[in-house]
Every structure is written in structure tokens, then in C-alpha cells.
C-alpha positions as MATLAB code, in Angstrom:
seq = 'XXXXXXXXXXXXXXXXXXXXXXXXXXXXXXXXXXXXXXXXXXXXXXXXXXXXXXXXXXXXXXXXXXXXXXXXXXXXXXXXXXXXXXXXXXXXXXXXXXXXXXXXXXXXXXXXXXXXXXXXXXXXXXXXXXXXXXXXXXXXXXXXXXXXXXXXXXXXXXXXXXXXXXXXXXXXXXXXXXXXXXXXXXXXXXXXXXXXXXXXXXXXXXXXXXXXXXXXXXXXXXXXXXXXXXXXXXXXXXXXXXXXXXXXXXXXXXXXXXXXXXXXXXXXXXXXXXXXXXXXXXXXXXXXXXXXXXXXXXXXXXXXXXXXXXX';
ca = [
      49.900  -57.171  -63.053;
      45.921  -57.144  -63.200;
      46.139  -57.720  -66.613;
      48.533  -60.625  -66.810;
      46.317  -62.002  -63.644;
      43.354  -62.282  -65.891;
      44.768  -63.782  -68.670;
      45.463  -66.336  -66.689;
      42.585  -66.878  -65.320;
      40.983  -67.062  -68.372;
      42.911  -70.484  -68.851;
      41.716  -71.921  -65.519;
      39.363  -74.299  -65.211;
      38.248  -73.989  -61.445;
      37.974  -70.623  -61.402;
      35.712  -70.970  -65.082;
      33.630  -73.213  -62.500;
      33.282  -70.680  -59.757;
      32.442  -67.837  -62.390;
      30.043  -69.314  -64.243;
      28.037  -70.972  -61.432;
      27.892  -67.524  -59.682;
      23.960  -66.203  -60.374;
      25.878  -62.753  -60.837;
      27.837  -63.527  -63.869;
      25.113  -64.055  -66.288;
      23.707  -60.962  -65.565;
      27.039  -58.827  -65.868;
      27.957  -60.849  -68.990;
      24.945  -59.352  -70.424;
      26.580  -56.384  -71.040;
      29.552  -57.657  -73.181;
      27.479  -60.592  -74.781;
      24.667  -60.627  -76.997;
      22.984  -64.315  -75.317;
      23.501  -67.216  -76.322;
      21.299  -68.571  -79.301;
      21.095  -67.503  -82.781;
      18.242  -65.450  -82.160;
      19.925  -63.528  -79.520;
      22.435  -62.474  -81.869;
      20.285  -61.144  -84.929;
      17.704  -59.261  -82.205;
      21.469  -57.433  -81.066;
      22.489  -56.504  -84.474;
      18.833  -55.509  -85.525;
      19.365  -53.042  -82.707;
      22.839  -51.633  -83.502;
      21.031  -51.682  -87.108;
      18.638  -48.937  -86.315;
      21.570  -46.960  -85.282;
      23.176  -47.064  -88.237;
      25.811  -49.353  -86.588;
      27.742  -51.967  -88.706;
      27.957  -55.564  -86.899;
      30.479  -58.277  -87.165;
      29.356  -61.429  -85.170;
      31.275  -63.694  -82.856;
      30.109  -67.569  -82.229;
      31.793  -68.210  -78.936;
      33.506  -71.589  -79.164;
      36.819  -71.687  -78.454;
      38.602  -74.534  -76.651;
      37.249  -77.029  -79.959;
      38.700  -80.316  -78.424;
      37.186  -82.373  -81.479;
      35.899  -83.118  -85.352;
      32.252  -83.017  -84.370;
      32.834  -79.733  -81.939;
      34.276  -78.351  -84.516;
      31.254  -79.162  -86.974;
      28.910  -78.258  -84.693;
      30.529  -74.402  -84.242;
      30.652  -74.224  -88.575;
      26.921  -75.365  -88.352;
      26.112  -72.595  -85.933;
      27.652  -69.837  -88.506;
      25.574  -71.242  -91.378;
      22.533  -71.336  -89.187;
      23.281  -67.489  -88.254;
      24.258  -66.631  -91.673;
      20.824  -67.884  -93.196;
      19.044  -65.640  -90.314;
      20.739  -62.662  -91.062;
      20.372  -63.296  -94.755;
      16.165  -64.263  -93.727;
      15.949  -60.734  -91.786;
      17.991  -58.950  -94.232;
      20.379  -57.301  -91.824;
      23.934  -58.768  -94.406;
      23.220  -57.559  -96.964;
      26.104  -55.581  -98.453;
      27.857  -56.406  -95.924;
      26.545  -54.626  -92.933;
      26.416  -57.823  -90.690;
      29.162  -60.208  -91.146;
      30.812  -62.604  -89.388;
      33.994  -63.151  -87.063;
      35.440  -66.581  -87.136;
      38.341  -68.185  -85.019;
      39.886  -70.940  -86.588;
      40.979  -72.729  -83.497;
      37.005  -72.818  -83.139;
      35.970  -74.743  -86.106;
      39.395  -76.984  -86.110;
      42.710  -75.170  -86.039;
      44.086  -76.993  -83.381;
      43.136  -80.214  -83.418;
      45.775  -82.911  -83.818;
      46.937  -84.238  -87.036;
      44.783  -82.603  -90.145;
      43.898  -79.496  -88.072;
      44.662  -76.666  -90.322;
      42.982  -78.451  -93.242;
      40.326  -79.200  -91.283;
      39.936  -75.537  -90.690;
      40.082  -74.766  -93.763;
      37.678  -77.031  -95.162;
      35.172  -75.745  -92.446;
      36.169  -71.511  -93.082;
      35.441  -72.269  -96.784;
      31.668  -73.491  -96.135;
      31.371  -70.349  -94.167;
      32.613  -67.998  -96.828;
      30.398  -69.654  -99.376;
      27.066  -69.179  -96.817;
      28.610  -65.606  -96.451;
      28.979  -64.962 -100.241;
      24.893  -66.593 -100.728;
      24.252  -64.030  -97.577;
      25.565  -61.303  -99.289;
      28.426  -60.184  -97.051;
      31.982  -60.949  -95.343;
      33.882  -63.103  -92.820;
      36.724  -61.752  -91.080;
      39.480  -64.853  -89.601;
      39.944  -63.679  -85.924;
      43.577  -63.849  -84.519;
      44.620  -65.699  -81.511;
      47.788  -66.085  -80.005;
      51.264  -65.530  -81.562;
      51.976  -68.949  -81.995;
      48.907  -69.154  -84.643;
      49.529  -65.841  -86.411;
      51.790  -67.580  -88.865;
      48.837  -70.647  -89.578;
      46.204  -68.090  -89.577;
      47.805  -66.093  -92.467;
      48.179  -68.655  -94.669;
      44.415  -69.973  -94.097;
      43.948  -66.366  -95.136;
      45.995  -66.645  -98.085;
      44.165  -69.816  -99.245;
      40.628  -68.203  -98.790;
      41.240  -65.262 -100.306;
      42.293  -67.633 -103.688;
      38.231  -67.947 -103.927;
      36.899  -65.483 -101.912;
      39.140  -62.138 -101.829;
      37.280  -60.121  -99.363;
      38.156  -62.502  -96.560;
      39.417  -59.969  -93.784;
      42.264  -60.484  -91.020;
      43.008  -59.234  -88.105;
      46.457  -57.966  -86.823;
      47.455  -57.422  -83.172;
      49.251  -53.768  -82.889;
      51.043  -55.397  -79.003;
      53.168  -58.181  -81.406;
      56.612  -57.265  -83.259;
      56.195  -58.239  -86.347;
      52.866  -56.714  -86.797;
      53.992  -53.419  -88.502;
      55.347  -55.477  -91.383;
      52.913  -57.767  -91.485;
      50.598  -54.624  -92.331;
      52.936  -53.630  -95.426;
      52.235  -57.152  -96.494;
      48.382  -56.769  -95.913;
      47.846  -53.080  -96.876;
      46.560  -54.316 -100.781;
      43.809  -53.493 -102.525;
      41.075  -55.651 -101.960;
      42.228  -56.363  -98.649;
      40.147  -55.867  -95.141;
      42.402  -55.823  -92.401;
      41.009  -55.294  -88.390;
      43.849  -53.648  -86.573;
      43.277  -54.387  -82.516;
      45.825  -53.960  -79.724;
      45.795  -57.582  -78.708;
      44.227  -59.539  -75.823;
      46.560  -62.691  -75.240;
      49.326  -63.163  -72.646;
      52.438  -62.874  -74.765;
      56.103  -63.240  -74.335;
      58.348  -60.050  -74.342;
      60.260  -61.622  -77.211;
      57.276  -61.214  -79.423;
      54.994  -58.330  -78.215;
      55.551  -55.344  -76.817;
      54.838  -54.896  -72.886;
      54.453  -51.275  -72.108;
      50.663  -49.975  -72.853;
      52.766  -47.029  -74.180;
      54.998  -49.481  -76.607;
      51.563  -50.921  -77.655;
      49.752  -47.919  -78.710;
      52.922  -46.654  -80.516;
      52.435  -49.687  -82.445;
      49.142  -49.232  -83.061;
      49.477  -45.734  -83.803;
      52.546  -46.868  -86.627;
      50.517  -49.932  -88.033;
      47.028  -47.714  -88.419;
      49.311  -45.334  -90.282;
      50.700  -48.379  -93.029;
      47.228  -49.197  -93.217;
      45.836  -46.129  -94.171;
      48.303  -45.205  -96.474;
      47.819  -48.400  -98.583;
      45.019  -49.317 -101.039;
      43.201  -52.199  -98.865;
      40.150  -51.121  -96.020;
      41.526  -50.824  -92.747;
      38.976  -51.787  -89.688;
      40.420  -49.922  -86.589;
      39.176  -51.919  -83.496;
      40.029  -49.511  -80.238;
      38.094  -47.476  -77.606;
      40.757  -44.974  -77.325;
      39.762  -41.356  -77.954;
      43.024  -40.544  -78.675;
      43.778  -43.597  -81.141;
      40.361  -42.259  -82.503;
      41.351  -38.788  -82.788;
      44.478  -39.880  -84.363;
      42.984  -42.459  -86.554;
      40.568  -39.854  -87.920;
      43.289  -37.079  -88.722;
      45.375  -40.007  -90.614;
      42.242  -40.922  -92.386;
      41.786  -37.149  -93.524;
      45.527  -36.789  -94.719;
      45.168  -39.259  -96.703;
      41.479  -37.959  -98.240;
      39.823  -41.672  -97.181;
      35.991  -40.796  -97.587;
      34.096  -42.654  -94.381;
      33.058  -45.191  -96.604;
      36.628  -46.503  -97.615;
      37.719  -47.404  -93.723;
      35.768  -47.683  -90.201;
      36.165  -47.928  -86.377;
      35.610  -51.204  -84.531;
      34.313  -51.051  -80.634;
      33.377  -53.922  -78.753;
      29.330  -54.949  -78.097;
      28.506  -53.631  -74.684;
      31.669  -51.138  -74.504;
      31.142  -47.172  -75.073;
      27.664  -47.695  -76.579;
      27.264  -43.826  -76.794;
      30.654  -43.236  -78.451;
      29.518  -45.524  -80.759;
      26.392  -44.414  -81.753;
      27.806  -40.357  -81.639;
      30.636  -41.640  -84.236;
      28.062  -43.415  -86.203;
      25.707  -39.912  -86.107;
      28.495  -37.813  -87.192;
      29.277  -40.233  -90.656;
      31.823  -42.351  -89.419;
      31.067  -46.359  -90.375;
      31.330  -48.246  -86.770;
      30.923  -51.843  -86.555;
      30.258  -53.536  -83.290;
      31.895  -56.694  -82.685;
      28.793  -59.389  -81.102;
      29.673  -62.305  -79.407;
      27.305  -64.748  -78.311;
      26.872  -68.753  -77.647;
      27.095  -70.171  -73.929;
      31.134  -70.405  -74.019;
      31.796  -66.482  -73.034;
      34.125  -67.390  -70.250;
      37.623  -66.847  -71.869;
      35.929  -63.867  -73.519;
      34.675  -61.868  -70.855;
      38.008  -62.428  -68.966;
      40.200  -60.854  -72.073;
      37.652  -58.251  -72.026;
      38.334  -57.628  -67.738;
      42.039  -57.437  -68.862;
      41.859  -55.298  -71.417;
      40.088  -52.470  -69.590;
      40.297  -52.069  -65.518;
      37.012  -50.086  -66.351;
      35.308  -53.854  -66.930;
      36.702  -55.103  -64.339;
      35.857  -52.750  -61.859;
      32.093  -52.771  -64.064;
      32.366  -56.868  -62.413;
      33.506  -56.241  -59.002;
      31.114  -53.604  -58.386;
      28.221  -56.145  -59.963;
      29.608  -58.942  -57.434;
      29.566  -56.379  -54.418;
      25.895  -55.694  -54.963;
      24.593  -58.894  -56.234;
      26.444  -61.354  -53.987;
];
């Protein structure tokens, strides 16, 4: 229930207000996200850098309501693509970027898919001059099937174009089989979005079943599989399917979140496992840092207990 409750409030508008007037909430979203300018987010993945951590980055701007948002989120991933390129933290790869398409277009009326399309394509090319990668975030269910085939036509031009699959929705296991190519970079996550029982599994122990099933088809395939989760035991298990199937370290990795399990990170990054951190930043880190209090009562508790001392 304190998981569905969040969700929805990361839809609502008046409590968005409350939260992000509070002097407390900059200060505990701190810990989840990297600031809010460009710089911010290269000083962040210089640090995970010197720890031998991998970094994916995260432009916060969902909620794109029109053309010139749109072009104005696109223009903040080439800016942050040059600076990563200027400080040399992407090359081969080891900082890329996250993009969601509803961000830079998706779901604006009319020509939205091309649109986002048009936009992903000018960040893939500044990612290719960069030397390194953009992965196409997943959203909702009712995307899933708009986001693949954006994929699809990326990956005509630029092949290392990753996805991401959510282990909590039905169809995800096959849509893994489909994925599980060489060539192909897939993020497996357990999913943060308030879903229908017709689509996604409910049960936390349905979802890392799933998980557990879908790391499995990944794994076993020829493409490199990014497993996103904080769970020992999804660790544990994703590290003894990894050795069945004689994956050196370099041919998969783990994905944690920025600000979550810092030290598991950096002891699974010390002991040859590739971790990548996932680093959000811009000023829109509402909706984020909600999914992020649903996914974990640890966070939110991390929250309540900031409010308590700070309010």
C-alpha cells in the first residue's frame, strides 16, 4: 500500500508543490541526485570514476508538455555529452547516457514518436563523436510497445543503442528472448510505475521470480545484459548465472542507483565486477525521487527521518 501511495503521489501536483518548497527536500534529494547543472553531473561521475565505477547519466525532464521543451532536454544531452567527451570520462564507454523518450518528445500530440526519434538520433550521433552509448529508458506499459520500435529504428544506424526491460510486466520474459542478440545491451530493472494486474505482476515475490527468469534468458544469450537491482540475493544469483554460463566480468555488469548502497557498489567494483551507477540530475527530480521512496521503504524512511530532524 506504501508503494502504490507513492506512485501516486508522484503524479500530484500539490503535493510536488509542498515537497519541493520544503527547505528539507533539497538537502535529502542530495543523496539520490547528482544537482542540477551539467557540471554537477560530470563532478559525480568523475567521482564514481576514481572508483572504478561505470556511470550512465539521467537528464531529469520528464512531463515534456512541448516542441521547444523537448529541444531544450536534447540540447542538455549534447551539452553533457561534449563535457564528458572535454574531461574524458566516455570514452569507451564508461560514461554514457540514459534517455527517456517521453522527455525529448514521445508524447506529445500528433508527430510525437517521430519527433522522438528525430531528437534520440542527434543524441546517438553526439554519443558516437563522444565515444560511448545511450541506453532508451522505459516508462510505463503503455509505451513499452513505442519505445521498442524507436529502439529498433536506432539500432538501424547505431547498433549499440541499449533498452531497458521491466522484470514486474508479463510480457517481459519474452520480450528478453527477442532482445537477448548479439550486439544487443539490454538493462534488466524490476520496474517503478503503478501498473495494472493485467500487465505486471503484483507480489514483490512474483516480481523477483521474474527477474530472476528474465536475468537467466539474458545471460544465456549472446547480447550484454545490464542487471539494475540492489538485491543481494538477485546479486548472488545473478553472479552464479553469470559463472554457469563462463561470462568473463567484462561481457555483463550490475546496475545500482546514484546515492543507493554506495559501499556495495564500490566492494563489487573492488572485487572485478563492472558496476555502473545510474546519475540523475537537472531541477525536475520530483517524480524521481518519489519512484525511488516506493521502490525501497529504506528511502522512505531515509526522508521521514530527514523531515523529523530538519522540520
Amino acid at each position: 500500500m506504501l508503494r502504490q501511495g507513492l506512485l501516486g503521489l508522484s503524479r500530484s501536483s500539490q503535493v510536488r508543490a509542498v515537497i519541493e518548497k520544503a527547505p528539507v527536500s533539497r538537502d535529502v534529494v542530495r543523496r539520490f541526485v547528482a544537482g542540477e547543472t551539467t557540471a554537477d553531473a560530470v563532478r559525480a561521475t568523475t567521482e564514481l570514476r576514481e572508483s572504478d565505477r561505470l556511470a550512465t547519466i539521467d537528464f531529469l525532464g520528464e512531463d515534456t508538455l512541448d516542441v521547444a521543451q523537448a529541444r531544450a532536454t536534447t540540447d542538455a544531452y549534447l551539452e553533457l555529452l561534449a563535457a564528458l567527451a572535454d574531461q574524458r570520462l566516455s570514452l569507451d564507454g564508461a560514461a554514457e547516457v540514459s534517455v527517456k523518450l517521453s522527455a525529448i518528445g514521445q508524447a506529445l500530440p500528433g508527430d510525437g514518436d517521430k519527433i522522438a526519434l528525430d531528437h534520440a538520433r542527434e543524441i546517438c550521433q553526439a554519443a558516437r563523436n563522444a565515444g560511448t552509448t545511450v541506453t532508451l529508458d522505459m516508462e510505463d506499459h503503455t509505451t513499452t510497445d513505442a519505445t521498442l520500435e524507436t529502439l529498433r529504428e536506432l539500432r538501424q544506424d547505431f547498433p549499440w543503442v541499449g533498452a531497458v526491460l521491466q522484470a514486474y510486466l508479463r510480457r517481459t520474459e519474452a520480450d528478453c528472448r527477442d532482445l537477448a542478440t548479439a550486439g544487443s545491451r539490454v538493462r534488466l530493472c524490476k520496474g517503478a510505475y503503478k501498473e495494472p494486474e493485467s500487465v505486471a505482476f503484483q507480489d514483490s515475490v512474483e516480481v523477483a521470480s521474474s527477474y530472476v527468469r528474465c536475468a537467466k534468458v539474458l545471460l544465456e544469450g549472446d547480447g550484454y545484459p545490464m542487471l539494475a537491482t540492489h538485491d543481494p540475493h538477485l546479486i548472488e544469483i545473478g553472479t552464479a548465472l553469470a559463472a554457469k554460463e563462463l561470462r568473463a566480468p567484462s561481457t555483463f555488469e550490475f546496475q545500482m542507483l546514484y546515492g543507493i548502497r554506495p559501499h556495495e557498489q564500490e566492494r563489487l567494483a573492488a572485487d572485478g565486477q563492472q558496476v555502473r551507477v545510474y546519475v540523475p540530475y537537472g531541477d525536475q527530480w520530483y517524480g524521481y525521487l518519489m519512484r525511488r521512496m516506493a521502490e525501497r521503504p529504506a528511502n522512505t524512511m531515509f526522508f521521514l527521518r530527514a523531515v523529523a530532524t530538519k522540520g
